[in-house]
C-alpha positions as CSV (number, residue, x, y, z in Angstrom):
1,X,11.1,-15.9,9.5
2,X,11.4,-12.8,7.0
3,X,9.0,-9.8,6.4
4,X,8.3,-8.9,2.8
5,X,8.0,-5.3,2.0
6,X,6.5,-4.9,-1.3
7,X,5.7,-1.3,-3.4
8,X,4.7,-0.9,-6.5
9,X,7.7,2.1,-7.3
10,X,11.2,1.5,-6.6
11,X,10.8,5.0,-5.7
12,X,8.0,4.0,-2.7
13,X,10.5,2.1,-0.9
14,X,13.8,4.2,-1.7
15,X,14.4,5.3,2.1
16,X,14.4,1.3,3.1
17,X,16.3,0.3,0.3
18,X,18.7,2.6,1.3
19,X,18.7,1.2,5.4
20,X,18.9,-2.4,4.4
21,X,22.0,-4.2,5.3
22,X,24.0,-7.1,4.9
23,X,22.2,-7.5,0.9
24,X,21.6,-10.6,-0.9
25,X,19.6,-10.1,-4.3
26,X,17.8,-12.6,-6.1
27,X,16.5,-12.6,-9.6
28,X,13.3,-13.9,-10.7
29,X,10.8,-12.9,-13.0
30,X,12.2,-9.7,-13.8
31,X,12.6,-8.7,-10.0
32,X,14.7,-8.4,-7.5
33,X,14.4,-9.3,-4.4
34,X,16.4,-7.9,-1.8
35,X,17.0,-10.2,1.5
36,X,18.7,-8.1,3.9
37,X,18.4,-6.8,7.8
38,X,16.4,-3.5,8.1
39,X,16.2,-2.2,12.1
40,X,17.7,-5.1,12.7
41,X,14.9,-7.5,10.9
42,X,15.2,-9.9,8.5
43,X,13.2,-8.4,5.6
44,X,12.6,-9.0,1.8
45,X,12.2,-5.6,0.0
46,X,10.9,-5.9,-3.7
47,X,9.0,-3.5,-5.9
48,X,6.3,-5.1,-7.7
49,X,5.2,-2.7,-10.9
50,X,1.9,-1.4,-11.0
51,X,-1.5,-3.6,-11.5
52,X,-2.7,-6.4,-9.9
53,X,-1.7,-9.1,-11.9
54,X,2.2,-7.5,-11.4
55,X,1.3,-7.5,-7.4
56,X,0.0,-11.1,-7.3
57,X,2.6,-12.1,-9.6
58,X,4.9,-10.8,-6.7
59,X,3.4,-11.9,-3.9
60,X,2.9,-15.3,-4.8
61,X,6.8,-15.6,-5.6
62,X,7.7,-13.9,-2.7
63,X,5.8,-16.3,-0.5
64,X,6.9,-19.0,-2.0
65,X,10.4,-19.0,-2.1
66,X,11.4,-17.3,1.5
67,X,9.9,-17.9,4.7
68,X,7.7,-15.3,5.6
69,X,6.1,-14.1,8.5
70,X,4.1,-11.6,7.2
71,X,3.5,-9.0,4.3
72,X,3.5,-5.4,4.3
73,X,2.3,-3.3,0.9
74,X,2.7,0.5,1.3
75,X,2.6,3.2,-1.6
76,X,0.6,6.0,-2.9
77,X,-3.5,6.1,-3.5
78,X,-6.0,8.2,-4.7
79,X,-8.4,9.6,-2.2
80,X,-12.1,9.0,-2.6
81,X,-13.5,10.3,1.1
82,X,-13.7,13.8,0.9
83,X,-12.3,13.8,3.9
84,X,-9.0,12.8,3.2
85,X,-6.6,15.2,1.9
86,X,-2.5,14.7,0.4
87,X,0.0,13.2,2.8
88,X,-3.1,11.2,5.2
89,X,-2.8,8.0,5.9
90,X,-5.1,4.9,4.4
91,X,-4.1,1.4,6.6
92,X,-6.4,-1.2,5.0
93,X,-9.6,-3.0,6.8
94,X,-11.0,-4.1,4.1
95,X,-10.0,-4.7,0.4
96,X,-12.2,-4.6,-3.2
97,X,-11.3,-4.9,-6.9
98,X,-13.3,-2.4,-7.9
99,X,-13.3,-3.9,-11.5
100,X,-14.1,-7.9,-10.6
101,X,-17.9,-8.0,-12.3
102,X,-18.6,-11.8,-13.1
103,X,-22.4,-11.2,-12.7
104,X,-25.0,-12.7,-13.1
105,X,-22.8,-15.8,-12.4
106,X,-21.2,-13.7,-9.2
107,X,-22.7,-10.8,-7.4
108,X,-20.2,-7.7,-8.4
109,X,-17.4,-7.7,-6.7
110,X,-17.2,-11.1,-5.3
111,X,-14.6,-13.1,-6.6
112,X,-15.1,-16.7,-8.2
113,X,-14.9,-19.8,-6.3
114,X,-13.6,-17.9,-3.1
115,X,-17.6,-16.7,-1.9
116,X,-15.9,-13.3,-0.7
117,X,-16.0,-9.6,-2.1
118,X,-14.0,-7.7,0.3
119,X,-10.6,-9.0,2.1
120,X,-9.9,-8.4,5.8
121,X,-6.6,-7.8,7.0
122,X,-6.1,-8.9,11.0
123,X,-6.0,-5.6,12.9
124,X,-2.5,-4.8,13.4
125,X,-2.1,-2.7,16.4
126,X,1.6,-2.1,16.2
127,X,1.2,-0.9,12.9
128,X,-1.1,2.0,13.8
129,X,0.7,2.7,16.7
130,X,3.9,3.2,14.6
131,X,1.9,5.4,12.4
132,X,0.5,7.4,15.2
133,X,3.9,8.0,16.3
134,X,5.2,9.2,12.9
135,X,2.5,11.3,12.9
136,X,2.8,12.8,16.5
137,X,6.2,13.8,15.2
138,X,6.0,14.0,11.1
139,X,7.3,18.3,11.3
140,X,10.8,16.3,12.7
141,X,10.8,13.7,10.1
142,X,9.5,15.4,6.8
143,X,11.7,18.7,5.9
144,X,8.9,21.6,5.7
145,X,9.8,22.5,2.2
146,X,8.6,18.7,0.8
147,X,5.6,19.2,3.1
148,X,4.9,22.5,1.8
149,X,5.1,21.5,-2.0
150,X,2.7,19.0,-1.8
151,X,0.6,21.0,0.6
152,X,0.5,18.7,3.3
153,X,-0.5,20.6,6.7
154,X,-1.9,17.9,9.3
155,X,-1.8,14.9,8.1
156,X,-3.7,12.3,9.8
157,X,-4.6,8.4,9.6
158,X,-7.4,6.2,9.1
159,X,-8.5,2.5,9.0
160,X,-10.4,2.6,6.3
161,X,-11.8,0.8,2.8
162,X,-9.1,0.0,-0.3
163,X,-10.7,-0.4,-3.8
164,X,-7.7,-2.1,-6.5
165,X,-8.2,-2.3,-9.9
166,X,-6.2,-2.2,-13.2
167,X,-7.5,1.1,-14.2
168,X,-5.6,5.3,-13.2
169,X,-8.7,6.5,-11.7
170,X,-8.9,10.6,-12.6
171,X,-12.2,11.4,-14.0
172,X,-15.5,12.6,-11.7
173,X,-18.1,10.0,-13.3
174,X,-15.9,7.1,-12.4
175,X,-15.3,8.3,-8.8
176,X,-19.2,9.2,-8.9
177,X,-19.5,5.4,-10.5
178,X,-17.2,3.8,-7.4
179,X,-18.9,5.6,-4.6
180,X,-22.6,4.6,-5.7
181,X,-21.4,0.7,-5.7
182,X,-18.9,1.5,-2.3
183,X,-20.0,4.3,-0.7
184,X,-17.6,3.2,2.2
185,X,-14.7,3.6,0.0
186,X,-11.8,5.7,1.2
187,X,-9.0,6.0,-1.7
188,X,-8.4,3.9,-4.7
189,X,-5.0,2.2,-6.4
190,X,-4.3,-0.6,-8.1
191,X,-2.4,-3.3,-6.0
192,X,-3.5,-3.9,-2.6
193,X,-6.5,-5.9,-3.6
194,X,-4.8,-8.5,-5.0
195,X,-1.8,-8.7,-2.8
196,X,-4.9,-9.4,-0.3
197,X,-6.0,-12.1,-2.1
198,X,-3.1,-13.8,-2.5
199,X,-2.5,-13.3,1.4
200,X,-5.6,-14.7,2.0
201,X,-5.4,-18.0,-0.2
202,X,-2.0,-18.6,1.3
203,X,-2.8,-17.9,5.1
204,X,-0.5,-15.6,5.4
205,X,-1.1,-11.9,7.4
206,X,-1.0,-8.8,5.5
207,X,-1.1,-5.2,5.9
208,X,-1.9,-2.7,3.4
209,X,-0.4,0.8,3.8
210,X,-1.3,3.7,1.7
211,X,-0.4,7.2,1.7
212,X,-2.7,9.8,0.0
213,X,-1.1,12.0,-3.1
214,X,-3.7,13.0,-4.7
215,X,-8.0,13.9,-4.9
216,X,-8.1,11.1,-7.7
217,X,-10.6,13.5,-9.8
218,X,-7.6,16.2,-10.2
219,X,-4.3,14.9,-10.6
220,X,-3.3,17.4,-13.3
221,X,-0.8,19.0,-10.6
222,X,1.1,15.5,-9.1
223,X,4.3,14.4,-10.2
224,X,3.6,10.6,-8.6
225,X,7.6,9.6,-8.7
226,X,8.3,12.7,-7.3
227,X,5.9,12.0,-4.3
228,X,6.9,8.6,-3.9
229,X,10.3,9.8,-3.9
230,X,10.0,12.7,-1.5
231,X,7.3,11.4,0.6
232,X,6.1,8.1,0.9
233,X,9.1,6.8,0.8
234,X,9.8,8.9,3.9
235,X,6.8,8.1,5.4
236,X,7.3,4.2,4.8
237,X,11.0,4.4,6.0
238,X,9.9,6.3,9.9
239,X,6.6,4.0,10.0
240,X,8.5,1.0,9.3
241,X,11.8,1.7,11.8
242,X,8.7,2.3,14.3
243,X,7.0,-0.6,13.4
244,X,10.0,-3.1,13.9
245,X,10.8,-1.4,17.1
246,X,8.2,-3.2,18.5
247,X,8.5,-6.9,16.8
């Protein structure tokens, strides 16, 4: 069985695109999918465009044509916790789509038919410990001067709360509007949600992985590709070879 690796950037998931070996690409849907060996793995890398109908869209073909143990979504965010700051570390425990509203049929937030507002990805162990590596040694793996543009200092992880939604989150009275409903919230994007629910529906486990670029109420200052493309893409490519490492 394969793991899929999905981002929502090509430039995201550079760095692993770059390792994989022994590539097979497949077309579908206008996106490819490349099968290949990464730390010697069988993966599936694909980048899925941005929203979360291009995610499930993704997801749901990924699953279903290649055998899959498991899913992994990693990319940038918007942080919503004070607390967090750029270059820290979301992994997912929970999941929202901050813009499902069906009420008064639903309560906000829940999702038709399925009776659940908020997805739950199994606590993956490995996958924090691979992150707490990276971090233990992230001035060896990320050059000073990328750190230093982006003003990344410490950077540190947390389990925390995802919200997704088809919307580029940047103004103060709809982060105010987000944190009255989900005061738990941690950062905000516009994938992982959906990749969750597809996970879900199919039975198959998932981990969300999100690396902080930005305050979400200022992002004036942030060149995302360039981010993607000079950190997270980093970041995914030392978390990852740490993660396999121990599959």
């Amino acid at each position: 069985m394969k793991i899929g690796i999905i981002s929502a950037m090509r430039e995201e998931i550079q760095e692993l695109l770059n390792e994989l070996q022994n590539v097979t690409i497949t077309h579908k849907g206008k996106r490819d999918y490349y099968e290949g060996i990464l730390f010697e793995k069988e993966v599936i890398l694909v980048f899925s465009r941005w929203g979360k109908v291009a995610s499930a869209v993704t997801t749901t073909q990924l699953i279903n044509d290649f055998d899959l143990s498991e899913i992994i979504f990693t990319g940038v965010a918007g942080a919503l916790n004070s607390d967090l700051n750029i270059g820290d570390i979301v992994i997912g425990n929970t999941l929202f789509q901050h813009d499902m509203d069906a009420f008064p049929l639903y309560p906000k937030f829940e999702i038709p038919l399925l009776h659940k507002t908020g997805f739950e990805p199994q606590k993956n162990q490995k996958l924090i410990t691979a992150t707490e590596k990276f971090l233990v040694n992230f001035n060896k793996l990320i050059p000073t001067e990328k750190a230093i543009n982006f003003n990344i200092t410490a950077p540190k992880m947390k389990l925390g709360t995802i919200l997704s939604g088809d919307q580029f989150i940047s103004s103060k009275a709809k982060i105010i509007a987000l944190l009255k409903d989900l005061p738990q919230a941690d950062c905000v994007e516009m994938e992982g949600a959906a990749i969750a629910q597809v996970c879900y529906e199919y039975d198959i486990p998932f981990s969300i992985i999100r690396i902080i670029s930005d305050k979400a109420m200022d992002n004036s200052h942030i060149d995302f590709q360039k981010f993607a493309d000079e950190i997270a893409s980093h970041y995914a490519q030392a978390i990852l070879k740490n993660y396999f490492s121990q599959i």
